[in-house]
C-alpha positions as CSV (number, residue, x, y, z in Angstrom):
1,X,0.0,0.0,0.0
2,X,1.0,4.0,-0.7
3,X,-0.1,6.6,1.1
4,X,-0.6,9.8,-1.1
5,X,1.1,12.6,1.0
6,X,0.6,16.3,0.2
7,X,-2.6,15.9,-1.4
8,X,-5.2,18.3,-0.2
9,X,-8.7,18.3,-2.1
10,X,-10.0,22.0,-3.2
11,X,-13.2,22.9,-4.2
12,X,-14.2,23.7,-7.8
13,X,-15.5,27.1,-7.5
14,X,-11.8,28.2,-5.0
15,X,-9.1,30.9,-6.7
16,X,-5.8,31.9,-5.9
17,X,-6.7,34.6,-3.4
18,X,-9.2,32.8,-1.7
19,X,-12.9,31.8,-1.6
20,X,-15.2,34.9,-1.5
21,X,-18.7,34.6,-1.9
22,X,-21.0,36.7,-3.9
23,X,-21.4,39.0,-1.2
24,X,-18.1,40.0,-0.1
25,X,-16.6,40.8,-3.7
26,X,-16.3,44.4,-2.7
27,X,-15.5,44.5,1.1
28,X,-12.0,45.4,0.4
29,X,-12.5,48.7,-1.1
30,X,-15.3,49.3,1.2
31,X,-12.8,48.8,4.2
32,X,-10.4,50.7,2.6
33,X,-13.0,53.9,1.8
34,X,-13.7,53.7,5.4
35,X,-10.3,53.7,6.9
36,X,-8.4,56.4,4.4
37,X,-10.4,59.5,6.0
38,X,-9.4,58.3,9.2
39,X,-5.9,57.4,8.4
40,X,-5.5,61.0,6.6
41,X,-7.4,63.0,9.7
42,X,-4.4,61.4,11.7
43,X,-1.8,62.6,9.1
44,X,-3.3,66.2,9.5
45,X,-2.9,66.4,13.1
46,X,0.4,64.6,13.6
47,X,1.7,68.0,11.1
48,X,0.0,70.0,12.8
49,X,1.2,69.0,16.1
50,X,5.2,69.0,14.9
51,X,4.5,72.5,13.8
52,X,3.3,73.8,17.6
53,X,5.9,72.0,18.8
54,X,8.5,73.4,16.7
55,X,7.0,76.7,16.8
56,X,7.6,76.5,20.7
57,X,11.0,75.6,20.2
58,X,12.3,78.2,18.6
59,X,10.3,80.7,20.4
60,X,11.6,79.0,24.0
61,X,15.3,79.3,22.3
62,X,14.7,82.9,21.2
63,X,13.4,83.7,25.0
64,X,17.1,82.1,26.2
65,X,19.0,84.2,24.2
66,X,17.4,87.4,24.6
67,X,17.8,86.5,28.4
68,X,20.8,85.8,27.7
69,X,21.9,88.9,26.0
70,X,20.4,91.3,28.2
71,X,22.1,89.5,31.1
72,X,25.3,89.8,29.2
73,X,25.1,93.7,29.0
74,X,23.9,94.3,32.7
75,X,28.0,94.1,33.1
76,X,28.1,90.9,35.2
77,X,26.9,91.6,38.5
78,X,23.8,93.8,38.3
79,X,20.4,92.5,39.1
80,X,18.8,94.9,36.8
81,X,19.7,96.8,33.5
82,X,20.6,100.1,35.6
83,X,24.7,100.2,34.9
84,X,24.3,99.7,31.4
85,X,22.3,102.1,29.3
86,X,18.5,100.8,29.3
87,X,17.4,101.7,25.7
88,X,20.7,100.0,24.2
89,X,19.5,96.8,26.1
90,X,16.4,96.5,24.9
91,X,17.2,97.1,21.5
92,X,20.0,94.2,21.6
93,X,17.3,92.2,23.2
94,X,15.1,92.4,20.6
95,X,17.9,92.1,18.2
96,X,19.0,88.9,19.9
97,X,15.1,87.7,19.1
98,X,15.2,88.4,16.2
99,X,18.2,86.5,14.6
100,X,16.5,84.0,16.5
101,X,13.4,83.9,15.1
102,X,14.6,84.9,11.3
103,X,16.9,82.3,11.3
104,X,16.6,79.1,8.8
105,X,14.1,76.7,9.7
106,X,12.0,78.6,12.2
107,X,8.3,78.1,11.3
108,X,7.3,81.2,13.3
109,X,7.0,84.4,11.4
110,X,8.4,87.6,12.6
111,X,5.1,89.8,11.7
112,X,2.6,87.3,14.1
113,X,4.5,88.7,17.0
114,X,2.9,92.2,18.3
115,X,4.9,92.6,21.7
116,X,8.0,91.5,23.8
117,X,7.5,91.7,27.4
118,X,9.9,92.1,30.0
């Protein structure tokens, strides 16, 4: 006696990808329809997210160097602007800022900002 090995039966009506029925010929693009708008709404926010973020960045970096500056030209040991001339400060300040901000690859743009307080 041989035993046939390997040797599975298949139904007539069975194709390469599978057996479907007639009322599942179309579930695949029907998934598909249904998942893309979800799939691109997360897309959308995920951008929109890194921009914020990035948008903080460089504004939190700016902050630090303008701090920086200004404690730079209060001549070491002052607590306040007083030994160094006040208007020269703030204008370095803001230049400080604004290299800052204008630099390559900030997202933020220099006309959204209306005021720098102290």
């Amino acid at each position: 006696m041989t035993a046939r090995l390997g040797r599975a039966r298949r139904s007539p009506r069975s194709d390469a990808a599978g057996e479907r029925g007639a009322g599942e010929r179309g579930a695949g693009i029907v998934e598909f329809a249904l998942v893309l708008p979800v799939f691109l709404l997360l897309l959308l926010i995920m951008g929109r997210v890194r921009a914020g973020v990035s948008q903080r960045l460089t504004l939190t970096h700016a902050t630090c160097e303008g701090a920086r500056t200004g404690s730079a030209l209060a001549k070491g040991g002052a607590t306040n602007c007083v030994l160094a001339d006040p208007a020269g400060v703030d204008q370095q300040v803001i230049a400080a800022l604004q290299r800052i901000i204008k630099s390559p690859g900030s997202d933020v743009v220099l006309d959204d900002i209306d005021e720098v307080r102290q």
